[in-house]
VOPAGU-2260 file (C-alpha; in pm, 1 decimal, decimal comma):
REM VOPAGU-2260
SITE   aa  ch    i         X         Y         Z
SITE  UNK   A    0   19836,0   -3386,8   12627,4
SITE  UNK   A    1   20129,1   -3593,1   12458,7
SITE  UNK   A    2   20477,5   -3311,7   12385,1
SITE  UNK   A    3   20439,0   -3471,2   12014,5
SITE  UNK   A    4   20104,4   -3259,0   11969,7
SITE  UNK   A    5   20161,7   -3081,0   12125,8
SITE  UNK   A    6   23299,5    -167,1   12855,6
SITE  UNK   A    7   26787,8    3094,5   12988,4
SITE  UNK   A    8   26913,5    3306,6   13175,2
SITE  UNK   A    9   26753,6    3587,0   13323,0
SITE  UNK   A   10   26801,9    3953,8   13314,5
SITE  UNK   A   11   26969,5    4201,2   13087,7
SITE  UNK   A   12   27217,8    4085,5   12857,1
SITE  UNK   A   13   27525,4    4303,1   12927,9
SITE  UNK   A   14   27637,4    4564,5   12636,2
SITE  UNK   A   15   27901,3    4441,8   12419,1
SITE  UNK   A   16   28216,0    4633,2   12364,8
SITE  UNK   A   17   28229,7    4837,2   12064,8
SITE  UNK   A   18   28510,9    4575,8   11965,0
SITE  UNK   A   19   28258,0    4309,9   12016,8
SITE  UNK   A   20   27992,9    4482,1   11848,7
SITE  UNK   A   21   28177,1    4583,7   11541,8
SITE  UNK   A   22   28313,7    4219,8   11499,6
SITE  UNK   A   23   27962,2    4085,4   11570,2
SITE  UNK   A   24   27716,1    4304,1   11439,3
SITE  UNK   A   25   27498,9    4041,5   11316,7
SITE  UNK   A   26   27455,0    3848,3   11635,5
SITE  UNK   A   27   27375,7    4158,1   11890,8
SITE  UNK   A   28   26957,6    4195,8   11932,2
SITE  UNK   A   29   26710,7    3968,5   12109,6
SITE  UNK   A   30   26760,1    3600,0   12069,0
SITE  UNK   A   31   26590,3    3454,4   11757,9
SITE  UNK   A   32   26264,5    3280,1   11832,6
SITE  UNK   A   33   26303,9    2898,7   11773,5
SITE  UNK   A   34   26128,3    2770,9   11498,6
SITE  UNK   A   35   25762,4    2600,8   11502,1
SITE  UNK   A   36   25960,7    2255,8   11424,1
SITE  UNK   A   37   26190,5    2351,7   11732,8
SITE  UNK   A   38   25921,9    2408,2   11983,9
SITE  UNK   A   39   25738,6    2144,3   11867,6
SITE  UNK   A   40   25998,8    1922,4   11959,9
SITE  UNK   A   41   26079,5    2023,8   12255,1
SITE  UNK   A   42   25693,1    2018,6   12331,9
SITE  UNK   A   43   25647,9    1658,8   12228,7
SITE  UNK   A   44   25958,6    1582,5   12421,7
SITE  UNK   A   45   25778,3    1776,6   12782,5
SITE  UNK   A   46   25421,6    1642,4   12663,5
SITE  UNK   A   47   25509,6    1307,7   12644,5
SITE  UNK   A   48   25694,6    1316,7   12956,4
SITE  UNK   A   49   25388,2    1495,3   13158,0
SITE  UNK   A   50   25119,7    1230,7   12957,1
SITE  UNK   A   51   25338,8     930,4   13058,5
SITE  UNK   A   52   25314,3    1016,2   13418,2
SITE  UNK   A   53   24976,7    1079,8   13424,4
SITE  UNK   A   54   24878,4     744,9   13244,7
SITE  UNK   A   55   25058,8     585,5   13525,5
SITE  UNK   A   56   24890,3     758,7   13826,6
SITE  UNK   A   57   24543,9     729,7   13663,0
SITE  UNK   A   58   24622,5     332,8   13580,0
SITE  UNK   A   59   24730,2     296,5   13952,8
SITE  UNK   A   60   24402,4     476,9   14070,9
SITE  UNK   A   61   24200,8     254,7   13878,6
SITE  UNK   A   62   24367,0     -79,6   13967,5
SITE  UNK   A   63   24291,6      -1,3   14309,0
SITE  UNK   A   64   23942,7     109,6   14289,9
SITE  UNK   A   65   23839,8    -213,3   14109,8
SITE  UNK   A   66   24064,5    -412,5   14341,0
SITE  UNK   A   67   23825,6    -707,0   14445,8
SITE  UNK   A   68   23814,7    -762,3   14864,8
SITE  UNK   A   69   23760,9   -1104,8   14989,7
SITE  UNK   A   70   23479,6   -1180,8   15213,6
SITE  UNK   A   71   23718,0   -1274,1   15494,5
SITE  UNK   A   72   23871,2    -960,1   15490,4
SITE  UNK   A   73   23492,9    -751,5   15553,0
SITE  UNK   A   74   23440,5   -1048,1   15853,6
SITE  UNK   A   75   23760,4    -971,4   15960,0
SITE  UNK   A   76   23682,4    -618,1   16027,4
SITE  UNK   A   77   23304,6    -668,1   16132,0
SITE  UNK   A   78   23450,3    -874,2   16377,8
SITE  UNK   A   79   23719,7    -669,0   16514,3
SITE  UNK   A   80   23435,7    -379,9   16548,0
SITE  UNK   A   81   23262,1    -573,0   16741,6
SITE  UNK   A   82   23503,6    -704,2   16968,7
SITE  UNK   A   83   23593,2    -379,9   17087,3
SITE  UNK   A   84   23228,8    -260,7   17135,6
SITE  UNK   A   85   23217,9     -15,8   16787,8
SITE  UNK   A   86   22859,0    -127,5   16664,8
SITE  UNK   A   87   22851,2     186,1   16490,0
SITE  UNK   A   88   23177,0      71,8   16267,6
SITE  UNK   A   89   23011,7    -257,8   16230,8
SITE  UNK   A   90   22739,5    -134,5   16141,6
SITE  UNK   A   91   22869,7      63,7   15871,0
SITE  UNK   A   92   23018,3    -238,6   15707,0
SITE  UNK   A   93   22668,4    -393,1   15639,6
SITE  UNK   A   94   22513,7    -376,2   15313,2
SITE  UNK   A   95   22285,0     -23,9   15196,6
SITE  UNK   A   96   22012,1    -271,4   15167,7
SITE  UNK   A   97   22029,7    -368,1   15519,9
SITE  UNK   A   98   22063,9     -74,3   15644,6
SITE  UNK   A   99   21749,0      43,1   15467,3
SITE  UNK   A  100   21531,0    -225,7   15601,9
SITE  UNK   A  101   21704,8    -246,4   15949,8
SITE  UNK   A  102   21792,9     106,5   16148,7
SITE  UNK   A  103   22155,9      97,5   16355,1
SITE  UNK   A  104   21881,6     122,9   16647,3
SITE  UNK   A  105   21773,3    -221,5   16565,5
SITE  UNK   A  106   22067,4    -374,1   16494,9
SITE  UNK   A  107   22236,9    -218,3   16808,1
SITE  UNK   A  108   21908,4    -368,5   17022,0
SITE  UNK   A  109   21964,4    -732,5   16812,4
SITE  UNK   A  110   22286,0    -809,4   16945,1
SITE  UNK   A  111   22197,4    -731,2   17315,6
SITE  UNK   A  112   22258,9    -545,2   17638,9
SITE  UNK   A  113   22536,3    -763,1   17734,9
SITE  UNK   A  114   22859,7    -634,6   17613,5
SITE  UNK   A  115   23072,8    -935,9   17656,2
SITE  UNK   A  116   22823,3   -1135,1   17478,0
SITE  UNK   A  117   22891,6    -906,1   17173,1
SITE  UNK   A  118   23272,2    -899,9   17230,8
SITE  UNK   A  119   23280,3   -1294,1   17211,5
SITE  UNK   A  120   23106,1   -1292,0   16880,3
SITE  UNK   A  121   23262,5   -1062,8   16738,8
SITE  UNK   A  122   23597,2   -1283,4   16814,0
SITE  UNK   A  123   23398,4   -1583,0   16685,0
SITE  UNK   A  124   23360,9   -1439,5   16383,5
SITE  UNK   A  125   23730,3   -1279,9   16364,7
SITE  UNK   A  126   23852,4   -1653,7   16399,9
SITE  UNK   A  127   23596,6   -1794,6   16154,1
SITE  UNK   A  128   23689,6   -1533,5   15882,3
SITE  UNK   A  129   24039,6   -1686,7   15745,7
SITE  UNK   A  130   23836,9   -2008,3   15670,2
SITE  UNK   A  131   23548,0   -1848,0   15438,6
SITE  UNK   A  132   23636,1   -1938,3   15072,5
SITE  UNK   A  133   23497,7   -1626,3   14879,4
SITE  UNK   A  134   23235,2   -1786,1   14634,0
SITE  UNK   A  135   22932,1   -1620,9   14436,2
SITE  UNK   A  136   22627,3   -1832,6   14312,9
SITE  UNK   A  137   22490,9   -1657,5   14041,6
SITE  UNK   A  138   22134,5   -1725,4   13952,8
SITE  UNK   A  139   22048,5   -1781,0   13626,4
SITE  UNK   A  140   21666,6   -1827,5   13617,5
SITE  UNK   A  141   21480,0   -2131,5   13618,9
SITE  UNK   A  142   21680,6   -2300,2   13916,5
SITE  UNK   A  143   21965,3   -2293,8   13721,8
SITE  UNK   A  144   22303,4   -2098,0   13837,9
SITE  UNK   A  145   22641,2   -2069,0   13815,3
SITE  UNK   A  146   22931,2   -2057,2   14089,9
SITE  UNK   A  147   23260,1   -1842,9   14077,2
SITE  UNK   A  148   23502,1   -1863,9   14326,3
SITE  UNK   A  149   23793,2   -1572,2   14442,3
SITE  UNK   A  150   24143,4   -1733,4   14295,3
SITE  UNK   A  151   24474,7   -1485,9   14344,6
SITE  UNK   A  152   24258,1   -1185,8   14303,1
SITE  UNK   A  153   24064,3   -1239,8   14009,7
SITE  UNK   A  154   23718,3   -1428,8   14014,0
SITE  UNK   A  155   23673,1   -1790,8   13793,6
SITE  UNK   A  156   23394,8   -1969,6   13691,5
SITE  UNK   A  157   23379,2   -2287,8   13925,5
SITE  UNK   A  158   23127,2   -2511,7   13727,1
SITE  UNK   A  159   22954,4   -2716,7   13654,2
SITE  UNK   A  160   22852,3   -2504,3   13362,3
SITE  UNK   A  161   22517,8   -2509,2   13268,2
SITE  UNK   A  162   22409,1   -2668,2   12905,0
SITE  UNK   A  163   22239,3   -2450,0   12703,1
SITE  UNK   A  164   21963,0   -2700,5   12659,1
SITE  UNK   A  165   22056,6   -2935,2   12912,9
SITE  UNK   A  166   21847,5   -3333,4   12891,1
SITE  UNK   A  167   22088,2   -3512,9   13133,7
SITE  UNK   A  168   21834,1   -3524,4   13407,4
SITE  UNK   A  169   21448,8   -3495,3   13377,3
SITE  UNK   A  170   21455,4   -3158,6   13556,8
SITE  UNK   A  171   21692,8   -3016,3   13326,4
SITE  UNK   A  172   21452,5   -3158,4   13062,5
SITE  UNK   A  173   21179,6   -2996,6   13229,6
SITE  UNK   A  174   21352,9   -2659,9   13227,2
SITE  UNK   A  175   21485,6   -2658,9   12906,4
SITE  UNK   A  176   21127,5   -2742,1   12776,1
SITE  UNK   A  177   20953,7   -2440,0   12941,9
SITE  UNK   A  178   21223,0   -2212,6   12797,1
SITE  UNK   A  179   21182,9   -2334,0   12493,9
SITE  UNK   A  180   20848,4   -2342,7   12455,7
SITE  UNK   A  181   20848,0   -1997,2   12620,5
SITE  UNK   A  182   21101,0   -1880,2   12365,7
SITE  UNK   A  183   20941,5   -2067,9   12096,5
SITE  UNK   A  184   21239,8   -2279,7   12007,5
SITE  UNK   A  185   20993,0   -2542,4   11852,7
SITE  UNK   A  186   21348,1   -2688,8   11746,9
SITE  UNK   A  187   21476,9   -2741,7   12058,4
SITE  UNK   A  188   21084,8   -2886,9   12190,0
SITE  UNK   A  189   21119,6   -3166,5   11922,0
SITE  UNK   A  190   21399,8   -3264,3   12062,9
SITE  UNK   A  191   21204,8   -3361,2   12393,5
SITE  UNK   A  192   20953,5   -3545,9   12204,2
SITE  UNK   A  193   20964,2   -3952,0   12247,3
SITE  UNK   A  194   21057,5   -4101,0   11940,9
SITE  UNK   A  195   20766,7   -4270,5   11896,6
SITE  UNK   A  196   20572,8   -3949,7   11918,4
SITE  UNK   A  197   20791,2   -3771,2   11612,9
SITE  UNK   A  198   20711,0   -3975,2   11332,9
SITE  UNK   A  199   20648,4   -3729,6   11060,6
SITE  UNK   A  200   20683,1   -3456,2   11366,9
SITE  UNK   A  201   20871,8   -3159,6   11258,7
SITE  UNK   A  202   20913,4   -2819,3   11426,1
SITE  UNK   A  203   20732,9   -2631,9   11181,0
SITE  UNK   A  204   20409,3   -2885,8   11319,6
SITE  UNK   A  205   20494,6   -2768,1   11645,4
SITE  UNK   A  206   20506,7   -2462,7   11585,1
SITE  UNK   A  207   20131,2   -2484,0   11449,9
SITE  UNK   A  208   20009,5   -2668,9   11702,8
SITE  UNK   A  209   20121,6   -2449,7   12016,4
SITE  UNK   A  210   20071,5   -2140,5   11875,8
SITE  UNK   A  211   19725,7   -2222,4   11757,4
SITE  UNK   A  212   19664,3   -2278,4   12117,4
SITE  UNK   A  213   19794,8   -1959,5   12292,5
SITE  UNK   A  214   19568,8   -1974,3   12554,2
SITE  UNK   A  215   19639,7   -2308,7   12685,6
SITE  UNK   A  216   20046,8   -2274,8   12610,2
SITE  UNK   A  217   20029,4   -1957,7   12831,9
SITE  UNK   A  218   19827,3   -2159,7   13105,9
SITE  UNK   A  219   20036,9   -2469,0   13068,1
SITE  UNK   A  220   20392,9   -2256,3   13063,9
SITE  UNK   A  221   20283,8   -2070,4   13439,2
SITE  UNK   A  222   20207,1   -2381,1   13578,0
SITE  UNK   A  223   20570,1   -2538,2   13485,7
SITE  UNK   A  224   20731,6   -2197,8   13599,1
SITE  UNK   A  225   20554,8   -2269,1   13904,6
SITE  UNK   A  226   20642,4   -2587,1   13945,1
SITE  UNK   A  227   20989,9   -2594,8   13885,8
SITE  UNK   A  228   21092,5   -2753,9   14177,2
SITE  UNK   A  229   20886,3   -3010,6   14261,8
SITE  UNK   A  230   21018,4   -3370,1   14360,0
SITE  UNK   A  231   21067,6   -3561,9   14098,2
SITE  UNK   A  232   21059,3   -3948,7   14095,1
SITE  UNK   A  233   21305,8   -4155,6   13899,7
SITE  UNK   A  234   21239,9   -4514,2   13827,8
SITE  UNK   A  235   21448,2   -4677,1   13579,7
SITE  UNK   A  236   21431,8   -4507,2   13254,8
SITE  UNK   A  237   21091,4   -4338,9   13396,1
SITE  UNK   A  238   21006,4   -4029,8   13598,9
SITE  UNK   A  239   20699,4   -3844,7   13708,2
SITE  UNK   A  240   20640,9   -3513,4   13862,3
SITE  UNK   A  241   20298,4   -3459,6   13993,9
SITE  UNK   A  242   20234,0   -3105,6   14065,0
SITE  UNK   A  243   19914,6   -2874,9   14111,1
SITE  UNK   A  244   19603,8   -3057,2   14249,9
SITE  UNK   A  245   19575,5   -3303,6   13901,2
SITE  UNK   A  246   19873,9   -3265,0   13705,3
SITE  UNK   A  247   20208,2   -3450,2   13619,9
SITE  UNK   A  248   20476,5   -3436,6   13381,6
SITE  UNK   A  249   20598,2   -3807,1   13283,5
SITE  UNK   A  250   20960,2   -3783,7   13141,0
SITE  UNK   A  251   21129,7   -4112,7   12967,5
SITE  UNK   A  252   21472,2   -4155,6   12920,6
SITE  UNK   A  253   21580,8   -4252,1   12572,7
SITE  UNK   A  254   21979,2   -4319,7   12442,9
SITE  UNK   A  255   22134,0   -4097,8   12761,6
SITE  UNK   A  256   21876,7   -3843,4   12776,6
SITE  UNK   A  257   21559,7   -3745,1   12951,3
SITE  UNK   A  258   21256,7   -3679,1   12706,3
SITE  UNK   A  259   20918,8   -3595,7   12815,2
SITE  UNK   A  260   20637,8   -3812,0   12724,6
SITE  UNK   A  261   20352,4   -3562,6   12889,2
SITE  UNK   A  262   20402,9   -3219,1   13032,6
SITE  UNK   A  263   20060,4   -3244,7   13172,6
């Protein structure tokens, strides 16, 4: 099968004097209520000063719940637990998962009945720690993934990035063609197709072709998942991939990129 066919004070106020009170008999009674425009001022004023603070307390919880930890620091302490003989605080610096499929029982047993064999790694590990540089390898599917590494407390993408539709190499040919086929990107397919297979080739053709054959793309798209990574052998602008008891995928390299002359 060719590709081409394929997220105030308080208390009482004293009495006045009747001097006072007949020079001021206007101002002697309870104290005039402010107005709404008053209070409200002063309440915007005490609000404001109460919503502040809390904005800042809540900002500094947060920043230090999402505070990232570096990997050293968790090896650190593992090993510090177990240099003194605390399995039980190492233990509890192991991953739910673990503990789900291994008991503290078993762990306890799998480091052994001799102490100082325990207290030695544990300082192996202590001493190791400082040198771990925190990286994650993300995987993206299809063999494909991408690396970040722990820089002044934020994490960064440490590429290479992957191409969307990557032909530098005949395995990212290979992967790009099952996800498009699987995606039914018959664009992106006629890219992989030979250029002496596309003569008068278009995508809508492809598009015909493969999905007048569901059967045998379905068949043909597991066996490629499966086969993801198998060896591959270069030679020159030429590559094979045999795979499965009678199959191969021959790729061909044409102006800088890998096409593929046969996907089975």
């Amino acid at each position: 099968m060719t590709l081409g066919r394929g997220v105030r004070r308080v208390g009482p106020t004293p009495a006045p004097s009747p001097r006072e009170a007949g020079r001021g008999s206007g101002r002697v009674g309870p104290t005039p209520a402010p107005s709404p425009r008053e209070a409200g001022r002063g309440l915007g004023r005490g609000g404001r000063r109460i919503g502040g603070a809390a904005v800042l307390v809540i900002a500094s919880v947060l920043a230090c719940a999402h505070k990232p930890e570096a990997p050293s620091a968790t090896l650190q302490d593992f090993g510090a637990a177990l240099a003194r003989g605390d399995l039980r605080a190492a233990y509890a610096l192991t991953s739910a998962d673990f503990q789900k499929r291994t008991p503290y029982e078993a762990f306890a047993a799998g480091l052994g009945s001799n102490a100082a064999d325990t207290v030695a790694l544990g300082k192996r590990v202590g001493e190791q720690a400082a040198r771990v540089a925190p990286r994650v390898d993300l995987q993206l599917g299809q063999g494909e993934a991408l690396s970040l590494v722990l820089e002044a407390g934020r994490w960064r993408i440490d590429g290479p990035v992957p191409e969307p539709w990557g032909q530098r190499t005949p395995r990212a040919a290979l992967r790009t063609f099952v996800r498009a086929l699987g995606e039914r990107r018959y664009d992106v397919v006629l890219r992989l197709v030979p250029r002496r297979h596309r003569v008068d080739l278009t995508a809508d053709k492809l598009r015909q072709y493969w999905e007048a054959h569901k059967e045998e793309t379905r068949a043909l798209l597991a066996r490629l998942q499966a086969a993801l990574a198998a060896p591959i052998v270069e030679s020159g602008d030429e590559a094979h991939m045999p795979y499965g008891p009678e199959h191969e995928v021959v790729f061909v390299r044409e102006d800088g990129v890998w096409r593929i002359e046969d996907p089975d």
